[in-house]
C-alpha positions, 0 to 999 in steps of 0.5 A: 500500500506504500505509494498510495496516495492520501487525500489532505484538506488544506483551506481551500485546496485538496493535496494528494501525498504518496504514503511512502513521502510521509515522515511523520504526523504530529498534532498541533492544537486542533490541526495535523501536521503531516511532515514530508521527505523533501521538509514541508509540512502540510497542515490540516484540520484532521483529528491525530485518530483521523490521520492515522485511519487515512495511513497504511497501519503497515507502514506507520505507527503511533508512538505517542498521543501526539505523534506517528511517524513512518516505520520505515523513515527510523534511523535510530532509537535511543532506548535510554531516552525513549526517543526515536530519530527519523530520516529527512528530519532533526527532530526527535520524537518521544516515544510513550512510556505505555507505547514502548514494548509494544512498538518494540514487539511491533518492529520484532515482527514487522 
């Protein structure tokens, strides 16, 4: 399903995103953040639970309330932080405390 494209609202636009383009969904206030390879960040009013309904589950993850990112943008995580890095992106994402082993038991099998 990686490759599919998704369909985002945008004020009066409507934006179409690969999948595999998606580094990373963050909620912002009311809004969802979608956060690209080539460094944009595409703005939306989506709920974090929408966006994640609109995503491959194969190919992303919910790591943290306010997070998803793609499995497959991970450089590296830190165990001893509980923070993951991800690819095309400097930001650190916090993994939550109750999401830990299972996102660990996830990788392990997928």
């Amino acid at each position: 399903m990686a490759g599919n494209k998704i369909q985002l609202k945008t004020g009066n636009e409507l934006i179409f995103i690969a999948q595999d383009e998606i580094v990373a969904v963050m909620a912002e206030n009311i809004y969802c953040v979608f956060l690209l390879k080539d460094n944009k960040k595409v703005k939306t009013a989506l709920s974090l639970s929408a966006a994640m309904q609109l995503l491959d589950t194969k190919d992303f993850y919910k790591i943290h309330r306010s997070y998803i990112i793609n499995i497959n943008a991970i450089e590296r995580i830190d165990l001893a932080t509980a923070t993951v890095q991800l690819q095309y992106s400097t930001l650190v994402f916090p993994i939550a405390r109750q999401q830990k082993k299972a996102f660990l038991a996830y990788l392990k099998t997928n």
